[in-house]
C-alpha positions as CSV (number, residue, x, y, z in Angstrom):
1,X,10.2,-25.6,21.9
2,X,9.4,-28.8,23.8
3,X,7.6,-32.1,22.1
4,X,4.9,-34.6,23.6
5,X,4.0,-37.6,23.4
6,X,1.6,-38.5,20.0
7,X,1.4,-34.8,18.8
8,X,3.7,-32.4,16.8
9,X,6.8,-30.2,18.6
10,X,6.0,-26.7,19.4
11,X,8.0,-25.3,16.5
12,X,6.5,-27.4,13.9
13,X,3.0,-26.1,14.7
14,X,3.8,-23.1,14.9
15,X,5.6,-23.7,11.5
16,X,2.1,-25.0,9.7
17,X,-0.5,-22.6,11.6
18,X,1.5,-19.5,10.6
19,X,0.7,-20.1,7.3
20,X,-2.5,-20.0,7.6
21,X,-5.1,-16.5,6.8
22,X,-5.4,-13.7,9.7
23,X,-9.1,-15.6,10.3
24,X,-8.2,-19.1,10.5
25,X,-5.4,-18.0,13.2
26,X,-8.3,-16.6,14.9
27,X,-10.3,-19.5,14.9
28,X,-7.5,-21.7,15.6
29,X,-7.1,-20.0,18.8
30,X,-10.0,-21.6,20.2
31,X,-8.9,-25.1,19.7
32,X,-7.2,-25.6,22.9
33,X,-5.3,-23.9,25.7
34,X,-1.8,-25.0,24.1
35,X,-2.8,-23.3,20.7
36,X,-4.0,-20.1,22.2
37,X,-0.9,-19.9,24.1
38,X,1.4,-20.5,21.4
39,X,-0.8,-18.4,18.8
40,X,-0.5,-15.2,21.1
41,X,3.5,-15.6,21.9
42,X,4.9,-12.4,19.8
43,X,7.1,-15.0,18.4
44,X,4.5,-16.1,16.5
45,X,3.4,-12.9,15.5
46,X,6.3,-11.9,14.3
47,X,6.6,-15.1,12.2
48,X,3.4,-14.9,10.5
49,X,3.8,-11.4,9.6
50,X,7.2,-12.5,7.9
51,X,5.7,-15.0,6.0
52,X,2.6,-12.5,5.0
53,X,5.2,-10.3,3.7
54,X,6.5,-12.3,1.2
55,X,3.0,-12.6,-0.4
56,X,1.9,-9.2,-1.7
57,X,-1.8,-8.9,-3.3
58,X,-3.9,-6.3,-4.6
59,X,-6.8,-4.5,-2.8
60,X,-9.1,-2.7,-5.6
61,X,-12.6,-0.2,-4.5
62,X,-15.2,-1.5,-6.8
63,X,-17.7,1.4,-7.2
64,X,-21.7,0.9,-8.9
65,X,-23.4,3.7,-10.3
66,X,-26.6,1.9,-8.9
67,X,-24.9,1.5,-5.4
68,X,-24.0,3.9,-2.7
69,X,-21.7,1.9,-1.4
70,X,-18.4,0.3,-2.8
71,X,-17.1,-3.0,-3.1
72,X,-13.5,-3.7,-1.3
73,X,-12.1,-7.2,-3.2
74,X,-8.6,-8.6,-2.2
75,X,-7.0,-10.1,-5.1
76,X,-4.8,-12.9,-3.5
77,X,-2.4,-14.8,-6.3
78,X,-2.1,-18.1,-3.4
79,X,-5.3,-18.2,-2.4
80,X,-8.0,-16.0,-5.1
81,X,-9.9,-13.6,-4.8
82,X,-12.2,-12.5,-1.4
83,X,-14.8,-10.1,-0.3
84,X,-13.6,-7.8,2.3
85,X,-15.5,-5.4,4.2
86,X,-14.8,-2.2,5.9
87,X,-18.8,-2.2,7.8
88,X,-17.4,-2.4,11.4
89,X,-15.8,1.4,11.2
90,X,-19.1,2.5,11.0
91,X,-19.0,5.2,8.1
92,X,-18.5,5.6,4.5
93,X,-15.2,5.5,3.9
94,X,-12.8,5.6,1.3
95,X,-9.2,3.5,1.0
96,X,-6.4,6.4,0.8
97,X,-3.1,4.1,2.0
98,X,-2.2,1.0,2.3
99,X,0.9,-0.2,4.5
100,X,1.8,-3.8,6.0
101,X,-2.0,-4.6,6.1
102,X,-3.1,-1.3,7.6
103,X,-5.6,0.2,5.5
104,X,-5.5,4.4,6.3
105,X,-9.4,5.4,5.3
106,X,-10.8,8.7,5.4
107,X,-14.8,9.8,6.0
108,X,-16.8,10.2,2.5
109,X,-19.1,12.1,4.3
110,X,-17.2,13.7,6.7
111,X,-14.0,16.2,5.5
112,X,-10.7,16.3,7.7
113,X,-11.9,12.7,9.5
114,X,-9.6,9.6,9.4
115,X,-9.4,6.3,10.0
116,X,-6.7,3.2,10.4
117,X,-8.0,-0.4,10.6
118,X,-6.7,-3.2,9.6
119,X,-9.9,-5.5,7.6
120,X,-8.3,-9.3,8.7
121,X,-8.7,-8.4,12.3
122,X,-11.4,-6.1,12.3
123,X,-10.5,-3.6,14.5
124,X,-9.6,0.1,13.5
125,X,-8.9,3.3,15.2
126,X,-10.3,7.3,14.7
127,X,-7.8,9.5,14.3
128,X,-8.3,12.8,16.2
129,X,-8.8,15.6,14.4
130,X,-6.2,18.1,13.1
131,X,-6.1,21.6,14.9
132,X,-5.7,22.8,10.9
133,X,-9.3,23.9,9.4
134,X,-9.3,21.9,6.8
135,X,-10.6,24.8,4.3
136,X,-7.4,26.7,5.0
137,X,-4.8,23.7,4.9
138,X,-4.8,22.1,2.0
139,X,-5.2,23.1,-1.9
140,X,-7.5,22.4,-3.6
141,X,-10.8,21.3,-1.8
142,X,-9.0,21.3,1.6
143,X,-8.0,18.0,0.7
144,X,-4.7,16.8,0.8
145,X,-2.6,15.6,-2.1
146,X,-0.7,12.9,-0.8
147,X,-1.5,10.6,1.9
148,X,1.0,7.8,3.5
149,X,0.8,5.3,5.9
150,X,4.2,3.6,7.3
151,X,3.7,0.5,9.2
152,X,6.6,-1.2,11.3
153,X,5.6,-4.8,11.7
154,X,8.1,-5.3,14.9
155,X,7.1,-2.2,16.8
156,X,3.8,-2.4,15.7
157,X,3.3,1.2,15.5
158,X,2.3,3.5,12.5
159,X,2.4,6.6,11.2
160,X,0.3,8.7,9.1
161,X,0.7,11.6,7.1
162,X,-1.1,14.2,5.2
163,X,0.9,16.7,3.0
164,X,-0.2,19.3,0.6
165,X,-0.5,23.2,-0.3
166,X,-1.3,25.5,1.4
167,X,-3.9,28.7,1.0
168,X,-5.3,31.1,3.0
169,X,-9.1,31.4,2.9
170,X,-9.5,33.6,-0.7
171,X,-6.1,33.0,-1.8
172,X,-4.4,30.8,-4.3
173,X,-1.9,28.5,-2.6
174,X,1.2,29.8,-1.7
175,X,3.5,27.6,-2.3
176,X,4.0,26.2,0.8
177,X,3.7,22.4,1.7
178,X,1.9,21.5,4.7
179,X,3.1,18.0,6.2
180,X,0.6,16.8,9.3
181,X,2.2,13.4,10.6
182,X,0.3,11.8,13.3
183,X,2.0,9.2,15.7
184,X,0.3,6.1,16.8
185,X,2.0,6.0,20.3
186,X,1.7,9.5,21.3
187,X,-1.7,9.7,19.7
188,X,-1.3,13.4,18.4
189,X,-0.1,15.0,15.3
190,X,3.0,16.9,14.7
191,X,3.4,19.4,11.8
192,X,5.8,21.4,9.6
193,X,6.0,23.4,6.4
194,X,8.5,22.8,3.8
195,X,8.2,23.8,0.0
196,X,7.4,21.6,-2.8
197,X,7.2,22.3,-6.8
198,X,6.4,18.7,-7.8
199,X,3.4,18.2,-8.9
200,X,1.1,14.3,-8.7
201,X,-0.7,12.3,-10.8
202,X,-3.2,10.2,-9.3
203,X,-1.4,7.0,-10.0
204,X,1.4,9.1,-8.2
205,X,-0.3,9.7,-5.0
206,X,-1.7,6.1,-5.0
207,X,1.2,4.5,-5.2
208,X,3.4,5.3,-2.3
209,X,6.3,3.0,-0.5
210,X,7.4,2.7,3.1
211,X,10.4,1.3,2.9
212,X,13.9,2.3,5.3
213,X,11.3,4.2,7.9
214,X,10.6,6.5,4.9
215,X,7.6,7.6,2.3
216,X,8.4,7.8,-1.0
217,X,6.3,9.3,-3.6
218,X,7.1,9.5,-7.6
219,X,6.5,12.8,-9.4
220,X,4.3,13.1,-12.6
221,X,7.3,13.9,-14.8
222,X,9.2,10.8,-13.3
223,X,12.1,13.6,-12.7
224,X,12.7,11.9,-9.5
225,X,11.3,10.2,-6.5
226,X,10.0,12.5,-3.2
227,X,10.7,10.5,0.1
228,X,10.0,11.9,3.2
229,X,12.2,10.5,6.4
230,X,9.8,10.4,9.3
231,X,12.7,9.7,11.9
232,X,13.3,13.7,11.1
233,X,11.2,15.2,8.7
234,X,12.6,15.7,6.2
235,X,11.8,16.1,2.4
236,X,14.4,15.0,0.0
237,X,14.6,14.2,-3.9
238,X,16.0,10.1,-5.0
239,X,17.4,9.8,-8.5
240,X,15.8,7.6,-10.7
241,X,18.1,5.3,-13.5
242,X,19.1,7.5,-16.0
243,X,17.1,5.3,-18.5
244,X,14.1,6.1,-16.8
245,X,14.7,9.6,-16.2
246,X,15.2,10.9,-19.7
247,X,13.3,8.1,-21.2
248,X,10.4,9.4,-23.5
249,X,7.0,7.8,-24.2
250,X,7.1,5.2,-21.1
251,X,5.0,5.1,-18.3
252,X,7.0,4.5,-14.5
253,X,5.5,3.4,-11.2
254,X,6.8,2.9,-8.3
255,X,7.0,-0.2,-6.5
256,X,8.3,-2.0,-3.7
257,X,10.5,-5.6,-3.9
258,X,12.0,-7.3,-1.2
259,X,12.1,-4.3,1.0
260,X,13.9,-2.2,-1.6
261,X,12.6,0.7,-3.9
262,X,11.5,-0.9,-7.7
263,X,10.0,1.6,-10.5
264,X,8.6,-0.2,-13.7
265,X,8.9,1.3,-16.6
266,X,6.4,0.0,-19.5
267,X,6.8,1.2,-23.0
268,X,4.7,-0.2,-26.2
269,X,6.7,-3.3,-26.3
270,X,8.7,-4.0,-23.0
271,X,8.4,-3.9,-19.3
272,X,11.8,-3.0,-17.3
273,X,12.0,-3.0,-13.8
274,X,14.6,-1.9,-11.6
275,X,16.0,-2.2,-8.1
276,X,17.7,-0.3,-6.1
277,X,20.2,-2.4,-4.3
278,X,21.8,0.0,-2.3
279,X,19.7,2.7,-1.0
280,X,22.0,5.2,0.8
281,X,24.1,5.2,-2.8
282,X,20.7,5.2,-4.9
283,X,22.3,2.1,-6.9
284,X,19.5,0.8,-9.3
285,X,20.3,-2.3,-10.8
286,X,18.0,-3.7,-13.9
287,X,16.7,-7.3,-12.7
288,X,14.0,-7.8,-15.6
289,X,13.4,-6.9,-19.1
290,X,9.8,-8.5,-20.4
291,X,8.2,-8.6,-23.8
292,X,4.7,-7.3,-23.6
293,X,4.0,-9.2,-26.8
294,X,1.4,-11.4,-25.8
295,X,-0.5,-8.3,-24.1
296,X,-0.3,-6.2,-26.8
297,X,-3.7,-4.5,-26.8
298,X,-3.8,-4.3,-23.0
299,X,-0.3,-2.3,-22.6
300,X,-1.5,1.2,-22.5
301,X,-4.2,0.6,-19.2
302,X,-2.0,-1.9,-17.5
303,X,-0.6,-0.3,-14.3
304,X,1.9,-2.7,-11.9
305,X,0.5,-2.5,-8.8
306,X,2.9,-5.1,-5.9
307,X,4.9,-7.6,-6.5
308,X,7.7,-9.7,-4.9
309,X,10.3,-12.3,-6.4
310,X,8.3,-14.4,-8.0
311,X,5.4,-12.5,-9.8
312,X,3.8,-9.0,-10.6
313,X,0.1,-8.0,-10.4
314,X,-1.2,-5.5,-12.2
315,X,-4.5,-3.6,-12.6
316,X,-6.2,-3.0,-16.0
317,X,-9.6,-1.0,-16.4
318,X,-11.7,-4.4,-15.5
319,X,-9.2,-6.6,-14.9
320,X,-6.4,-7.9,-12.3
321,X,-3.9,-10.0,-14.0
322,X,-0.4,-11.4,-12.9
323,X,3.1,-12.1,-14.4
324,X,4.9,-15.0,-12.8
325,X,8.8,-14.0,-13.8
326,X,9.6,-17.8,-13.8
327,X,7.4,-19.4,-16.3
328,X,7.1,-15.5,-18.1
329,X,3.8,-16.3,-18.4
330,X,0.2,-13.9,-17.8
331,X,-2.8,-15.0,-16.0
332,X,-6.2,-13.3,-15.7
333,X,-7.2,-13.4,-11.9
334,X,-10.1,-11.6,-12.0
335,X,-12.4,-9.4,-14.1
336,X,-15.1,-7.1,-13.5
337,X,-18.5,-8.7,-14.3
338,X,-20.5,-5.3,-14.4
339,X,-19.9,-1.4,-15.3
340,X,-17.2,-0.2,-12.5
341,X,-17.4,3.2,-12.7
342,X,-14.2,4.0,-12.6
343,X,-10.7,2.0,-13.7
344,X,-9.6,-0.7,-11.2
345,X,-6.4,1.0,-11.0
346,X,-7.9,4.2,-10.1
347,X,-8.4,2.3,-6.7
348,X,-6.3,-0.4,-6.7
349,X,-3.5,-0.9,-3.4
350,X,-0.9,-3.2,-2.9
351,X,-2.3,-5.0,0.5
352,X,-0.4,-7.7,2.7
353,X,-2.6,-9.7,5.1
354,X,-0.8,-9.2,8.8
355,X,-1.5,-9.6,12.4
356,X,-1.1,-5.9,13.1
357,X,-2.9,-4.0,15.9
358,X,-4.2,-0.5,15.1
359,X,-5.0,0.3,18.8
């Protein structure tokens, strides 16, 4: 990149101003012809979405009993805490998925409708409807019981799918898993049936990781991990470490680090988490094993919920707090002031703050 006279090169701005949050980029923009150039190049984009990778944060639903609508907080460990807001899709909606700072949202009011925005930009996207009547797709409460979002950053395209059992109107399900996938280039869905024992927990379904163009999703017994590849859809089981697997009285979720599969395992005392290094050979590798001393009365409503190389965040029932692996020391980053309904946890997300187009 070229250099002037009396200002910085190119590269070095470039450098300082992708550092800076989704809205100041915005507002940067306007500064000057130069800037707006540089700001738009893909190069750029690309860049700051790199960097915005590396900092994972935490995106909890604070519901009121007094108030119809809920609060949407993003729990930043760089930068704090802010107020986001989901207004401009113009419905009440609730935060299903999370992916690469795509938020997938369906209608509180209206079954079967769905949404993909992302909340830095602003902009968002209605999904068209499924040819599936929702009453006869999914069990129970035509609902599904997983949803996932997969967002590639380079192609900036995503994917969304909605998988569960199957019934007939007046009939228990039979055992058939539905999988709608809709693609954001061709702007349609795709479906096919498959069969699925494994049940979900809610943490389960709430925590799900795109990672190797695939969704994966942990069952309730922690027996093993479900992906689904969406390059050909298929369903297939991933070992978990033996230790986790036929470990008793320990709570697992699963994670992403790095771009790489993590499950945490937290027992009474100690926090483990794992890596798998090589995914094709479903390697894990232990990389951390914590004493959860100092949080002793907190352990059994702490749930992990992102992380990277540097520290963890976790939910509680009012809190957000964070491990920093360095120091091995736990912060409170924020707390809940009034009653919350329900558990942070309940509707907490890992969230990443990107420059990704929905439309």
């Amino acid at each position: 990149m070229s250099s002037r006279d009396g200002v910085f090169p190119d590269d070095v701005i470039v450098q300082v101003l992708a550092r800076l949050p989704v809205k100041s980029v915005f507002i940067a923009k306007s500064v000057c012809k130069l800037w707006y150039r540089l700001l738009s190049d893909k190069y750029f984009v690309q860049l700051f979405n790199e960097i915005s990778a590396k900092n994972p944060m935490v995106l909890v639903e604070i519901s009121h009993p007094l108030e119809s609508k809920s609060r949407l907080l993003c729990v930043d460990y760089m930068r704090g805490v802010n107020e986001l807001t989901l207004e401009f899709i113009n419905d009440r909606v609730k935060v299903r998925a999370s992916c690469n700072g795509l938020l997938c949202c369906s209608s509180i009011p209206d079954k079967g409708v769905y949404f993909v925005c992302n909340p830095m930009t602003r902009e968002y996207r209605l999904l068209p409807r499924s040819r599936e009547r929702s009453v006869t797709r999914f069990y129970p409460d035509g609902e599904p019981t997983l949803v996932g979002l997969a967002g590639n950053l380079f192609t900036q395209k995503f994917t969304v799918v909605l998988a569960g059992y199957h019934r007939t109107f007046g009939h228990r399900p039979d055992g058939t898993f539905i999988c709608l996938v809709f693609d954001s280039d061709l702007n349609r869905w795709r479906k096919f049936v498959s069969f699925q024992d494994d049940q979900f927990s809610h943490m389960n379904r709430n925590q799900v990781v795109f990672v190797n163009d695939t969704l994966h999703w942990l069952t309730r017994t922690c027996s093993c991990i479900l992906a689904l590849d969406l390059d050909c859809d298929l369903w297939r089981k991933i070992s978990l470490p033996d230790e986790v697997r036929y470990g008793s009285g320990n709570r697992v979720n699963l994670l992403e680090l790095d771009g790489c599969l993590s499950v945490i395992q937290i027992s009474d005392a100690w926090m483990k988490i794992w890596v798998m290094k090589e995914y094709q050979r479903e390697e894990w590798h232990m990389v951390d094993r914590v004493s959860l001393r100092c949080i002793k009365g907190m352990v059994p409503g702490v749930f992990p919920i992102s992380q990277n190389g540097q520290y963890v965040l976790f939910a509680t029932h009012k809190q957000v707090l964070v491990y920093h692996w360095k120091s091995r020391l736990w912060k409170e980053m924020y707390s809940v002031k009034n009653t919350s309904t329900l558990p942070l946890w309940f509707s907490a997300h890992t969230f990443r703050s990107t420059i990704f187009s929905c439309n």
